[in-house]
TORKOL-4160 file (C-alpha; in steps of 0.2 Angstrom, whole numbers, padded with zeros to 4 digits, m for minus):
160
<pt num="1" X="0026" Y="0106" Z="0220"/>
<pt num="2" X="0016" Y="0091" Z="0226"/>
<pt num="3" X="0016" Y="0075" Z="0222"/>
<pt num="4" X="0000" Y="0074" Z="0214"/>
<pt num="5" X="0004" Y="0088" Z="0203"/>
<pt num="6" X="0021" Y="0078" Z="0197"/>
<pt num="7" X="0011" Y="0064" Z="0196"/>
<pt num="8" X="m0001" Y="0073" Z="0185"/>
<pt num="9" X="0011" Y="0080" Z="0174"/>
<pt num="10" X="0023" Y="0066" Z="0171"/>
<pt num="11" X="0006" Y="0058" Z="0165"/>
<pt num="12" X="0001" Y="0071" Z="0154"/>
<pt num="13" X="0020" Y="0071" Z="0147"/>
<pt num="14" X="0018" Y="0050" Z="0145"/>
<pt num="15" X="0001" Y="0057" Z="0137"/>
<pt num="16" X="0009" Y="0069" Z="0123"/>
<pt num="17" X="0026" Y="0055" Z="0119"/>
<pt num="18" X="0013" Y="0042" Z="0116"/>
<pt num="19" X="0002" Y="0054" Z="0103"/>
<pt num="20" X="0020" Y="0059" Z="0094"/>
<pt num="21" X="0026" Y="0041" Z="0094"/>
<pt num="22" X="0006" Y="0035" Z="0085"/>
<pt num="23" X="0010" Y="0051" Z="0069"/>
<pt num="24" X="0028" Y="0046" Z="0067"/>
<pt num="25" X="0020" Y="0029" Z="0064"/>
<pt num="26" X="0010" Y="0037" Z="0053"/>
<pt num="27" X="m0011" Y="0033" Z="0053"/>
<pt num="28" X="m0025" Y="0030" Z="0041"/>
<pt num="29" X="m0026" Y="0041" Z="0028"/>
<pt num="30" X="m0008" Y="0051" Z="0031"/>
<pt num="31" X="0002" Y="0052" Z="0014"/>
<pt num="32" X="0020" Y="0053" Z="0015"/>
<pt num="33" X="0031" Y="0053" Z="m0001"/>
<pt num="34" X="0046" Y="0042" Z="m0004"/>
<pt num="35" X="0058" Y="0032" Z="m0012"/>
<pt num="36" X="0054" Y="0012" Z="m0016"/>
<pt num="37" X="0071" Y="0002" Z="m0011"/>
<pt num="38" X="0064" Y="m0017" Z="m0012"/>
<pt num="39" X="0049" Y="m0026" Z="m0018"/>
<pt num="40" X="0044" Y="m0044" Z="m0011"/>
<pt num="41" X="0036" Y="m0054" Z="m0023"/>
<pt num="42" X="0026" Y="m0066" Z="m0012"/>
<pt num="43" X="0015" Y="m0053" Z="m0005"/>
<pt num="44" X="0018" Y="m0039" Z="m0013"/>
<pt num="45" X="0027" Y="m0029" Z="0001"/>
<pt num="46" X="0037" Y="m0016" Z="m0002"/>
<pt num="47" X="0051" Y="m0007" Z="0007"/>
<pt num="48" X="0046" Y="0013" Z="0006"/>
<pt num="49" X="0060" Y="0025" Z="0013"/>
<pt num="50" X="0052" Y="0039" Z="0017"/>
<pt num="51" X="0071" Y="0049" Z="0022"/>
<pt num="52" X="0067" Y="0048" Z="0042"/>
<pt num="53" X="0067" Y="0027" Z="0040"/>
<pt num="54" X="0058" Y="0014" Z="0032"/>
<pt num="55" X="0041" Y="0005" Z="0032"/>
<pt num="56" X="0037" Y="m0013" Z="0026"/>
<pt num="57" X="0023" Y="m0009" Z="0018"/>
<pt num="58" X="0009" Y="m0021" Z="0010"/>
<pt num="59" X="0000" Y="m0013" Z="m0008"/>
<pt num="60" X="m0021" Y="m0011" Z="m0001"/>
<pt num="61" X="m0034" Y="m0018" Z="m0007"/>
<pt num="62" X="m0030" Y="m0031" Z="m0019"/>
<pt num="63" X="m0026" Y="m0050" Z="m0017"/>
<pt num="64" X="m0010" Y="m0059" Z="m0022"/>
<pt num="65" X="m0011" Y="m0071" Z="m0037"/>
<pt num="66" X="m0008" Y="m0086" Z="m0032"/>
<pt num="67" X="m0001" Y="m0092" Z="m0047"/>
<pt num="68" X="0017" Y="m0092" Z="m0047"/>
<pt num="69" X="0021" Y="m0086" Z="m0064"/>
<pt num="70" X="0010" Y="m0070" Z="m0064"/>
<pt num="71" X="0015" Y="m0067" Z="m0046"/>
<pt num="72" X="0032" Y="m0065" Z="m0055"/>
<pt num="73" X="0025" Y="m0053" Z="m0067"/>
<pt num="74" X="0014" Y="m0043" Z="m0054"/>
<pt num="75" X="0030" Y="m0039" Z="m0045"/>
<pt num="76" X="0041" Y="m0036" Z="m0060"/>
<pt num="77" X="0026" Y="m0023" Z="m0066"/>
<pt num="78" X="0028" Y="m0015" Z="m0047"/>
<pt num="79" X="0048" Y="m0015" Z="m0048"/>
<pt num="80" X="0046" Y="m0005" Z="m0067"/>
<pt num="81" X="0033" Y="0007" Z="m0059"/>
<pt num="82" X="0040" Y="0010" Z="m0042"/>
<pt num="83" X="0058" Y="0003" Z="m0040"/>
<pt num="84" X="0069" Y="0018" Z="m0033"/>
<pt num="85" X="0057" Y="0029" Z="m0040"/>
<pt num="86" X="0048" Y="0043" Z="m0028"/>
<pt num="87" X="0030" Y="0038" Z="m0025"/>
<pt num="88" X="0017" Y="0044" Z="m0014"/>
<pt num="89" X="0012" Y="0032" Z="0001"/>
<pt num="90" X="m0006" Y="0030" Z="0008"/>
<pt num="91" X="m0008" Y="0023" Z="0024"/>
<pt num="92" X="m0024" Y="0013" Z="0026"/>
<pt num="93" X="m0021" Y="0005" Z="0042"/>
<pt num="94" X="m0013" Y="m0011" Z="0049"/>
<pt num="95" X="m0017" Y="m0030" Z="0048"/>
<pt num="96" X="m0021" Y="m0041" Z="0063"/>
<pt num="97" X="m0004" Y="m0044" Z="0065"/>
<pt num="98" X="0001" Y="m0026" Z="0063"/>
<pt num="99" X="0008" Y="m0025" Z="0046"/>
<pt num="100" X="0007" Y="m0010" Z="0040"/>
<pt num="101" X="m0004" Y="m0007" Z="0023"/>
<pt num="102" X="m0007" Y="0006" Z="0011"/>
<pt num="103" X="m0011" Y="0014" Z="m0008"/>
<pt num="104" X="0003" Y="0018" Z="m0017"/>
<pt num="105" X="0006" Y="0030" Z="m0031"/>
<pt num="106" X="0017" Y="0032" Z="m0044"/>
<pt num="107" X="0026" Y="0049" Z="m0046"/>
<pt num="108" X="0031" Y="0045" Z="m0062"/>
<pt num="109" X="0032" Y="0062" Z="m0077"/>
<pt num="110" X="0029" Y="0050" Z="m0092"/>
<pt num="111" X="0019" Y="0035" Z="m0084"/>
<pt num="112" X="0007" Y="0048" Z="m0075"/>
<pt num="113" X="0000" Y="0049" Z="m0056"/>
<pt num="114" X="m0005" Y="0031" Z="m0055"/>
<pt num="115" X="m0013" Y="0020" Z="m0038"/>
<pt num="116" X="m0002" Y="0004" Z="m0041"/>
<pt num="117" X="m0015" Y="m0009" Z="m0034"/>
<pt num="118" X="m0029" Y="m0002" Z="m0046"/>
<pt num="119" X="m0015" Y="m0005" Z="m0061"/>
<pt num="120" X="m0011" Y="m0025" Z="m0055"/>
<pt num="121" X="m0028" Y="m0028" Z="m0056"/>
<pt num="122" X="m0033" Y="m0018" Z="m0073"/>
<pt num="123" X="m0016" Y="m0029" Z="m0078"/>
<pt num="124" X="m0022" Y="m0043" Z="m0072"/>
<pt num="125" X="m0009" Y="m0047" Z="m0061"/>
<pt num="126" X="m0020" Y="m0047" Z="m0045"/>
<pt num="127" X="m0039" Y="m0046" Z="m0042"/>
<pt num="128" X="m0048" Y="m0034" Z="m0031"/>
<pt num="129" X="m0049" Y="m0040" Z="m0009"/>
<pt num="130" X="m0068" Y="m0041" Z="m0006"/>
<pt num="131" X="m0067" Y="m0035" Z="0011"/>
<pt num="132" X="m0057" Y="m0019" Z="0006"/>
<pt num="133" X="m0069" Y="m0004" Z="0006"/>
<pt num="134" X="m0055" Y="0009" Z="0002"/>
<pt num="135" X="m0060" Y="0011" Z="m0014"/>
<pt num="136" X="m0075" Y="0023" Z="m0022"/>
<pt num="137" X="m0085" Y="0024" Z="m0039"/>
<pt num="138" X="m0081" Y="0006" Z="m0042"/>
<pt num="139" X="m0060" Y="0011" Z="m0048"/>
<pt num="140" X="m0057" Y="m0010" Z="m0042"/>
<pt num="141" X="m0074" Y="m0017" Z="m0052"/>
<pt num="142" X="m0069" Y="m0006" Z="m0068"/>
<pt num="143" X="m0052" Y="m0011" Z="m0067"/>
<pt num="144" X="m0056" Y="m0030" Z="m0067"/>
<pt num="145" X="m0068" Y="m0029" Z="m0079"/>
<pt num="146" X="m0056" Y="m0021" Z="m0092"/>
<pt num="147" X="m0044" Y="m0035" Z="m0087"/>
<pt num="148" X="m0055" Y="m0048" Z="m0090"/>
<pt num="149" X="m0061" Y="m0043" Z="m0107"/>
<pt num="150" X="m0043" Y="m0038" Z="m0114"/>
<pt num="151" X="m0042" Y="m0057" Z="m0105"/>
<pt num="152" X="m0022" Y="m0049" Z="m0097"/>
<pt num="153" X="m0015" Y="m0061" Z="m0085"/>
<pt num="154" X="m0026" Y="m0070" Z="m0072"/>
<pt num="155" X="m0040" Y="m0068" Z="m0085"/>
<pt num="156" X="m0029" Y="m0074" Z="m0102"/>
<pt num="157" X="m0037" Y="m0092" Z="m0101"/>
<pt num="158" X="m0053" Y="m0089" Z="m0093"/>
<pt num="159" X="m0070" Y="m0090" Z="m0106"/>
<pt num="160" X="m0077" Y="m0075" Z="m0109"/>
């Protein structure tokens, strides 16, 4: 065999480890289900072990409240929801720094199929990220407005 057909092939092989590494890493829009084994309150990250490993995953599409006390409650209302419970994963892609982010869904018989970061914010517990386009038929604007008019959380002091 030649050298340039070596070549050719160990490139090729490079080629093909580099696409399997990218899915094992999952991409937008893959869904993998799993078990919730921590929750991080400051940023709402949580640790999803999907049986193969785990990702460090932050919820999509919302923004963290940065009050301290319903920070408590939003990741309280995430442990209750998701907590060693099976959920469903939603990769939506990555942060600038490389973080991984995604939709999360409940699994859950009596609480129903639920998207965790549409539920904060109908809970008031976080608001909707502007520059998050994940989203269709206005699920983020219903969910705030229902927040603010039952006046939960962020929305408990705010005038009507």
């Amino acid at each position: 065999m030649s050298l340039r057909k070596m070549l050719s092939r160990l490139k090729l092989g490079a080629f093909v480890a580099a696409l399997l590494s990218l899915t094992s890493a999952g991409l937008a829009g893959d869904s993998i289900y799993g078990t919730v084994t921590a929750i991080r309150q400051a940023d709402l990250v949580v640790t999803f072990d999907y049986g193969a490993g785990t990702y460090e995953i932050r919820i999509a599409g919302i923004d963290n409240p940065p009050d301290s006390n319903i920070a408590d409650e939003a990741a309280s209302f995430v442990s209750q929801r998701l907590l060693r419970k099976n959920c469903r994963l939603r990769f939506e892609g990555r942060t600038p720094e490389g973080k991984m982010i995604g939709r999360l869904f409940t699994d859950d018989p009596d609480y129903g199929i639920k998207d965790v970061g549409v539920e904060l914010v109908r809970n008031g517990l976080a608001v909707p990220q502007s520059s998050y386009t994940g989203y269709k038929y206005g699920e983020m604007k219903a969910a705030e407005d229902a927040a603010k008019e039952a006046r939960l959380g962020l929305w408990k002091t705010v005038p009507k």
